[in-house]
C-alpha positions in Angstrom: 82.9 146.0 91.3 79.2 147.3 91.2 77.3 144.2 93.3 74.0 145.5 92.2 74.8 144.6 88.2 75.0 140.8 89.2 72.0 139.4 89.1 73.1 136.6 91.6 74.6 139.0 93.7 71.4 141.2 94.1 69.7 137.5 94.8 71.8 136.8 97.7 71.9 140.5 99.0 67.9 140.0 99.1 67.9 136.6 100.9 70.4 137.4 103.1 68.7 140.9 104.0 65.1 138.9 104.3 66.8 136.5 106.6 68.4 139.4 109.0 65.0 141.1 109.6 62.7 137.6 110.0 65.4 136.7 112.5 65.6 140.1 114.5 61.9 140.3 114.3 60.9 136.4 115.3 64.0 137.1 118.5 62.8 140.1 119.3 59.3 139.0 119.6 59.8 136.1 121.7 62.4 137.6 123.9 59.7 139.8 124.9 57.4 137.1 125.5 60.1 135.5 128.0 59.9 138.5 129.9 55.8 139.0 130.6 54.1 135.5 129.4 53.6 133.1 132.0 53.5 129.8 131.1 50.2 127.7 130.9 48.3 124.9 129.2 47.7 121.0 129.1 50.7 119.3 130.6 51.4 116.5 128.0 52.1 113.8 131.1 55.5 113.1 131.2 58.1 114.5 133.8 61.6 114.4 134.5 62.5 114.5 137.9 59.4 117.0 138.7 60.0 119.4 135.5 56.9 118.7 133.5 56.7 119.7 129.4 53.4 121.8 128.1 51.3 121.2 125.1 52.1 124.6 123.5 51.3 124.2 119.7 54.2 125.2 117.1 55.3 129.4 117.3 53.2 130.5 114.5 56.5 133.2 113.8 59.0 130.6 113.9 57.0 128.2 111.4 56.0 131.2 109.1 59.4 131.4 109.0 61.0 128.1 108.2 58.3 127.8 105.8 59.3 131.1 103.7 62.7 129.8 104.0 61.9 126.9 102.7 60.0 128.4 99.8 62.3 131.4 98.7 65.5 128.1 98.8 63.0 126.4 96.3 62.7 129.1 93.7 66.1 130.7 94.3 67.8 127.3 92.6 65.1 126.0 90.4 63.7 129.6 89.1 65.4 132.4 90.3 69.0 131.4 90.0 69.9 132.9 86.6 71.6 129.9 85.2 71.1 131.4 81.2 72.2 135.0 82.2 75.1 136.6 83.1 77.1 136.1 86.0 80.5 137.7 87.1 81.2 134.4 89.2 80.6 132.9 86.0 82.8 134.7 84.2 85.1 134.2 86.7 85.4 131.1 86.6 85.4 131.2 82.8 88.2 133.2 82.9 90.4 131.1 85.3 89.8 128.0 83.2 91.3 130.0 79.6 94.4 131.2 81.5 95.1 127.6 82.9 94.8 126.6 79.4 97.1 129.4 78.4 99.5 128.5 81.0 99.4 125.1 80.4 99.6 125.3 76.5 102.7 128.2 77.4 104.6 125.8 79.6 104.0 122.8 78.3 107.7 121.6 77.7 109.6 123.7 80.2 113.5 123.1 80.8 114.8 122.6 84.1 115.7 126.1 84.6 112.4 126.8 83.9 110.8 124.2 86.2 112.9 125.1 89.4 112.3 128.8 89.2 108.5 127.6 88.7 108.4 125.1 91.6 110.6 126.7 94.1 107.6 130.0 93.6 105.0 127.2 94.1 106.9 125.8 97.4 107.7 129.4 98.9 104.1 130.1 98.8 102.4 126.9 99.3 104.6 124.1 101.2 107.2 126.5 103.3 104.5 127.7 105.4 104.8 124.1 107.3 108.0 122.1 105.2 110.4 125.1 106.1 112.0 127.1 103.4 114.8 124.8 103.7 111.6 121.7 103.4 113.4 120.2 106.5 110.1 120.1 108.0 111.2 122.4 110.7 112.3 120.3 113.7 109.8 117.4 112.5 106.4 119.6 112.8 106.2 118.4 108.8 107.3 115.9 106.6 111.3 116.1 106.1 111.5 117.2 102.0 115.6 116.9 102.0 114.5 113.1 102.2 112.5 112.4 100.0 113.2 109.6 97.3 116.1 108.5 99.1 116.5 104.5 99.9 117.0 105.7 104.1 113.3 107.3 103.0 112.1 103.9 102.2 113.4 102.0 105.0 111.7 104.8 107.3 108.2 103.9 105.5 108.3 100.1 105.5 109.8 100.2 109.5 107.4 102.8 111.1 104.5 102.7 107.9 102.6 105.2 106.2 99.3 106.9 106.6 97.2 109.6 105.5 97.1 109.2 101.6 93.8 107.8 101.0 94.8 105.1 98.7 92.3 102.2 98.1 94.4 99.5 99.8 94.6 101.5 103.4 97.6 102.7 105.4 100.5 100.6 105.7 101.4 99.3 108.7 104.6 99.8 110.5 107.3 96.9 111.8 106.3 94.7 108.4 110.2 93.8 107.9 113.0 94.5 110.3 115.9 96.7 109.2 118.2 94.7 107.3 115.5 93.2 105.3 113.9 96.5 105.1 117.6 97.9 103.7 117.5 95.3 101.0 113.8 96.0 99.7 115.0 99.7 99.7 117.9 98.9 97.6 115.8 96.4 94.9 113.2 99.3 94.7 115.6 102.0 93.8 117.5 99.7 92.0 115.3 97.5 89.5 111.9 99.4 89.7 112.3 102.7 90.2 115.7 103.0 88.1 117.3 105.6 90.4 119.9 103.4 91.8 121.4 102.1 95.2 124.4 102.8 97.0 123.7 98.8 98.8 124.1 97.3 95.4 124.8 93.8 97.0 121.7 93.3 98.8 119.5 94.1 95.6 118.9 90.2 95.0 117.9 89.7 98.7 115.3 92.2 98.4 113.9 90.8 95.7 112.8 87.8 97.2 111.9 90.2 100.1 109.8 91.9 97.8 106.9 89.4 98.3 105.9 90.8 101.2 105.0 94.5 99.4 104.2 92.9 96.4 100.3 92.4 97.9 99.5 95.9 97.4 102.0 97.2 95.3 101.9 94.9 92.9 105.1 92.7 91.4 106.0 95.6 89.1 105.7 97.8 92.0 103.6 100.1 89.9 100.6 100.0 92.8 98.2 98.2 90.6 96.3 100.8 89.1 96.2 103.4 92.0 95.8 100.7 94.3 99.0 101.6 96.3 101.5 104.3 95.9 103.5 103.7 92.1 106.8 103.0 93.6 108.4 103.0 90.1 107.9 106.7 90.0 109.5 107.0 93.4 112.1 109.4 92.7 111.6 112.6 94.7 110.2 114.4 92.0 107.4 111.5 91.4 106.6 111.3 94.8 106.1 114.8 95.7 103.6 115.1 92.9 102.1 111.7 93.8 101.5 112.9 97.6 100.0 116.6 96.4 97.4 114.4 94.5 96.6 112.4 97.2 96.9 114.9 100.2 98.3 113.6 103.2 97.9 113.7 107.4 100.4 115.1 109.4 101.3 115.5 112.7 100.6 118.9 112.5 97.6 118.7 110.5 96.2 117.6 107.3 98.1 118.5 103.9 94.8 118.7 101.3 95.3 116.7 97.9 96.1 119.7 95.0 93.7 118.3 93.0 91.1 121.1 92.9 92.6 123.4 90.6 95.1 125.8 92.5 98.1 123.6 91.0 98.5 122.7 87.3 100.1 119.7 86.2 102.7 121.2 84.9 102.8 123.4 88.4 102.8 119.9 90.5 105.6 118.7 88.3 107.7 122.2 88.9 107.4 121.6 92.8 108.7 117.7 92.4 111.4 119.1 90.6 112.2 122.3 93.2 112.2 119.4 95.8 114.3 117.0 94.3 117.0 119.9 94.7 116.7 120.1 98.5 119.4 117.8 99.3 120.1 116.1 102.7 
């Protein structure tokens, strides 16, 4: 790539270059001065355990300086910023938008062969890094994946909470229901509002009337009233992956950043969810 036939990119190179020599030259100057000016002048009357401050009016250098800065900024984004002309970041961009469209248009109803040999790509590359390639979370630095979905995954969340997802509503607290009542709200959940069914088929009605207590934030349908909450009728592991890659989350090893920005497609997020949802316990 020639830098010189980008118009923005000759515009920085100049900045950047004019910023270099003002700050050798305004350093070099005053380190000098450090070594053979003395200081003098009107003291301005206050003093701090003896050390006294002068009245030395502004470096002219410096403020020559900061104002040139403050000029060039001005007519680099309101004048000289070729926002009509050509751009290779421009084109850039341009170009990464039409081959998501592409991709998206090309995949838009892909199989589940398709989607697993999509996501587990996605998950090598993006989520192993921290998740493990087996997305055990490797020893509990991460998020366990192999658990995901599962009803043991919802009694973990409503016993010790969940944090980190930015939803309106706030983090849930932990220690909200103890664990038998906890096991019943997992089996309703799975059971009448996510659809994915329960192994505890007997305490489904008990949790129901347990329910209550979630139903604040979550809503009576469970559906997190309008992004209020997490949707916990799409809680099935393939819903919830792709919930918490929207949102983002905080670990304990760090933050997990929301895929929201562009670097995953829709169809990429769903591909993942689906990849996970094969990582059995």
């Amino acid at each position: 790539m020639n830098w010189l036939n980008d118009n923005v990119n000759v515009l920085t190179l100049i900045g950047a270059a004019a910023i270099l020599i003002l700050t050798i030259g305004v350093a070099g100057k005053y380190i000098k001065q450090m070594k053979t000016d003395k200081s003098g002048g009107e003291l301005t009357g206050d003093n701090w355990d003896g050390v006294g401050e002068y009245k030395n009016p502004l470096p002219i250098g410096w403020s020559l300086s900061f104002i040139g800065t403050m000029i060039w900024a001005l007519w680099y984004f309101f004048m000289g910023y070729p926002l009509g002309t050509f751009s290779q970041i421009g084109q850039y961009n341009e170009e990464v938008t039409q081959y998501n469209q592409k991709f998206e248009s090309k995949w838009a109803n892909p199989d589940h062969a398709t989607l697993m040999g999509m996501g587990e790509g996605v998950f090598l590359v993006q989520c192993a890094p921290c998740h493990g390639i087996t997305g055990d979370g490797m020893n509990g630095k991460a998020a366990d994946l192999t658990k995901f979905g599962t009803e043991q995954f919802i009694v973990n969340v409503v016993l010790h909470g969940s944090k980190g997802q930015g939803y309106p509503l706030g983090e849930m607290p932990a220690g909200m229901l103890d664990e038998s009542s906890a096991k019943a709200v997992a089996a309703y959940i799975t059971q009448d509002i996510s659809k994915t069914g329960t192994k505890h088929p007997e305490l489904v009605e008990t949790g129901k009337a347990l329910f209550a207590t979630c139903a604040a934030c979550h809503g009576a349908d469970g559906k997190g009233m309008g992004g209020s909450a997490p949707d916990l009728a799409n809680f099935n592991k393939a819903g919830f992956v792709v919930s918490i890659l929207n949102h983002g989350k905080k670990g304990v090893i760090g933050e997990m950043p929301a895929f929201n920005d562009g670097r995953l497609t829709k169809v990429q997020k769903i591909a993942v969810g689906t990849y996970v949802d094969s990582l059995h316990e």
